[in-house]
C-alpha positions as CSV (number, residue, x, y, z in Angstrom):
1,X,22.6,10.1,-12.3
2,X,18.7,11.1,-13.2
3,X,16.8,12.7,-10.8
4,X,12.9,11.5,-11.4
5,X,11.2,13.6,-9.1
6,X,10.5,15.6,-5.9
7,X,9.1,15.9,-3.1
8,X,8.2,17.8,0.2
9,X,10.8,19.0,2.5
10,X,13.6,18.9,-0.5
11,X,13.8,15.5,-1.1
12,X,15.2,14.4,-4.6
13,X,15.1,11.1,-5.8
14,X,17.7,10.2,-8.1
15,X,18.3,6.9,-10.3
16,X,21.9,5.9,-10.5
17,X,22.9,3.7,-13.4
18,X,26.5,2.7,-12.0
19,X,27.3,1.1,-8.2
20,X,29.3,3.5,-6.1
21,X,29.5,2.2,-2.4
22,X,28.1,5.5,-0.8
23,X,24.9,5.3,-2.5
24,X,24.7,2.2,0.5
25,X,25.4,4.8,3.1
26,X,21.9,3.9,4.8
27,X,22.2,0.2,4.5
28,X,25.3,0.6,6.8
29,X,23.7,3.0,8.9
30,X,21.0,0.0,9.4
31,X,23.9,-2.6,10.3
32,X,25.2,-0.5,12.8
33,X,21.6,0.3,14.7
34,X,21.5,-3.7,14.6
35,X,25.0,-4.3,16.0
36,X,24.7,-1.4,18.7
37,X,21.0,-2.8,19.8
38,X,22.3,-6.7,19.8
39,X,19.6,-7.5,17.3
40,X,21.1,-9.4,14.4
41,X,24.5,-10.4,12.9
42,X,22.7,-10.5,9.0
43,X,25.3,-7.7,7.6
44,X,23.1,-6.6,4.4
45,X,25.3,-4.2,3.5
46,X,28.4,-7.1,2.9
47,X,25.5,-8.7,1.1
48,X,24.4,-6.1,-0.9
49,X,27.9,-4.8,-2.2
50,X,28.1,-8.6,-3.2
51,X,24.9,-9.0,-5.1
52,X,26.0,-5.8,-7.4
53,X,29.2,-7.1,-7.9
54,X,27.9,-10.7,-9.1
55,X,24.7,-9.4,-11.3
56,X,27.1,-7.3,-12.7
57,X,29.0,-9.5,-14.9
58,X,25.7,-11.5,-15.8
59,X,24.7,-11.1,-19.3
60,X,21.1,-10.1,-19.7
61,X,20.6,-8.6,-16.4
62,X,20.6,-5.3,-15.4
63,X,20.2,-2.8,-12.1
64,X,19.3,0.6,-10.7
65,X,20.3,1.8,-8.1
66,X,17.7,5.0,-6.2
67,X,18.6,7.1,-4.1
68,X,16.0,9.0,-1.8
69,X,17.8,12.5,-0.7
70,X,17.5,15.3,1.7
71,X,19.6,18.2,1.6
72,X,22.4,16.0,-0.4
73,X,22.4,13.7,2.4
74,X,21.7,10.4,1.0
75,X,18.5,9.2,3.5
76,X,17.3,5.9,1.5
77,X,18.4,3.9,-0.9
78,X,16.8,0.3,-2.9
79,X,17.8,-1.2,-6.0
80,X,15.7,-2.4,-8.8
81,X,17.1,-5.2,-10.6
82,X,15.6,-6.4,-14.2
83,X,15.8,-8.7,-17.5
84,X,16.6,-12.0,-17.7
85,X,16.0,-12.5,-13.6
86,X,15.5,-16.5,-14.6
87,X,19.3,-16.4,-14.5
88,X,19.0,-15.0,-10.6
89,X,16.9,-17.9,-10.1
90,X,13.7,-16.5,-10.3
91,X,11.3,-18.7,-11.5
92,X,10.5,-18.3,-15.2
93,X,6.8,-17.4,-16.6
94,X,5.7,-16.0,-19.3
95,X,5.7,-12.5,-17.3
96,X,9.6,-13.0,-16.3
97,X,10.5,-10.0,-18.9
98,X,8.3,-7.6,-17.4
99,X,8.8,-8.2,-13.6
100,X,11.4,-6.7,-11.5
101,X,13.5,-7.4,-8.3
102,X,13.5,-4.8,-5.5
103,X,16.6,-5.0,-3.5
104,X,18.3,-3.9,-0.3
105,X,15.2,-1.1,0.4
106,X,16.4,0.9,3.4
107,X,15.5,4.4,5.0
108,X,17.5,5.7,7.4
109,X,15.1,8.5,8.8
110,X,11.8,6.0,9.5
111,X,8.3,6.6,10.3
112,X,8.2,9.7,8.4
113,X,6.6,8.1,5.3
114,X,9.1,8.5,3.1
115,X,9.5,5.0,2.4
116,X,5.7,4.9,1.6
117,X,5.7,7.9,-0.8
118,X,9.0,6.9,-2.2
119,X,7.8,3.7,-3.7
120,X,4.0,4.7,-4.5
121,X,4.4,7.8,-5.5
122,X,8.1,7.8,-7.7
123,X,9.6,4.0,-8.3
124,X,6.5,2.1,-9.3
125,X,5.0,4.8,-11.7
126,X,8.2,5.2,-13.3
127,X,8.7,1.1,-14.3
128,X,5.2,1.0,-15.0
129,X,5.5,3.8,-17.3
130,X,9.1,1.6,-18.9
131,X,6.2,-1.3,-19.3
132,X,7.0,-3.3,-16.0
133,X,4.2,-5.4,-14.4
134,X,5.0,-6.9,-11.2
135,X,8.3,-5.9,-8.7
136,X,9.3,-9.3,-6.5
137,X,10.2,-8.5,-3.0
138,X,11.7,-10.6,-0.2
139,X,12.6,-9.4,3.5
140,X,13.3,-10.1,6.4
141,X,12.4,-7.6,8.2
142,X,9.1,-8.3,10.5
143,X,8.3,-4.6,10.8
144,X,7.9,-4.2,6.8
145,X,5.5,-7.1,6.6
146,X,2.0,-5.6,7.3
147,X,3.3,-2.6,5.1
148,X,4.6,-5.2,2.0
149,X,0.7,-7.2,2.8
150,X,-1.3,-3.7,1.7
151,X,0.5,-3.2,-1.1
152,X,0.9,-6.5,-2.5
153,X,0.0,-10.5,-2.5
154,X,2.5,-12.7,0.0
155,X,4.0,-15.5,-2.2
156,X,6.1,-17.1,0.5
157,X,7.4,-17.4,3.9
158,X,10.4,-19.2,4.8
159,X,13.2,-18.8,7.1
160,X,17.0,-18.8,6.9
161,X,19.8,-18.4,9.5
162,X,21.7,-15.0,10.3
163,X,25.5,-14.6,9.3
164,X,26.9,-16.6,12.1
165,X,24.0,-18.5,12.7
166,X,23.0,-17.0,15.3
167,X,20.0,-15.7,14.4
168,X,16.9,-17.4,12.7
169,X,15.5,-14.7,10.6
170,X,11.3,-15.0,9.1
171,X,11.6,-14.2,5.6
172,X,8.4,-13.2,3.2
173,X,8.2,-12.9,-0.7
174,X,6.0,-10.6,-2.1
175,X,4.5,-9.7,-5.5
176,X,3.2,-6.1,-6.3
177,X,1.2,-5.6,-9.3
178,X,1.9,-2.1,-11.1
């Protein structure tokens, strides 16, 4: 655990080397709002337990996972994932070594701007300052597409189906330059 930095109202955001399945505590929280409102049957936190436990054992490729915290209560997590992505099936270039995968971004208290300063202001100065370029990110989540289009260039749009297939769910790709 490394906390890189601070902010107003106590927060601490902390880098955590090693998976430990409360650090997803807000990507549950987000599954539950979703089941309780009807909305989707896409359980990212299944999802995202499973994409640690299979990059894990991959040779070459490596994750973080952050942490955005208030009081000690764990508010926001995302996880950065780098090196040889090709493996992840990310197209290779000649950049592949110095681009990174952000991950299962989630915030439980929105519309506060945490989110906002939490990327721009902590996570992409810190992997720009380890000698990172670009950070590839994919959601499905409509509400985070106008905010993902200001900070970055769209690469794709797609769509695939919910859990049970229930659910057709837009999906974008973006690429942010550091």
């Amino acid at each position: 655990m490394e906390i890189i930095g601070t902010g107003k109202n106590d927060l601490k955001f902390i880098r955590y080397k090693a998976f430990n399945s409360k650090l997803f505590l807000p990507i549950s929280t987000y599954v539950s709002y979703k089941l309780e409102h009807d909305w989707d049957d896409y359980n990212e936190l299944f999802h995202a337990v499973n994409y640690i436990q299979n990059i894990k054992n991959i040779e070459g490729v490596w994750f973080d996972i952050h942490t955005v915290q208030n009081n000690d209560r764990i508010i926001g997590v995302l996880t950065i994932v780098g090196g040889e992505i090709e493996k992840l099936g990310i197209p290779h270039d000649s950049q592949t070594t110095s681009t990174l995968l952000l991950k299962y971004f989630h915030i439980i208290d929105k519309g506060m701007g945490y989110g906002s300063y939490w990327l721009k202001s902590v996570i992409f100065p810190y992997y720009q300052s380890k000698n990172y370029s670009k950070i590839l990110i994919s959601s499905s989540h409509p509400k985070s597409f106008n905010f993902y289009e200001k900070i970055g260039e769209e690469m794709e749009s797609y769509t695939k189906m919910s859990d049970n297939q229930l659910h057709e769910r837009k999906c974008k790709t973006f690429s942010i330059s550091l």
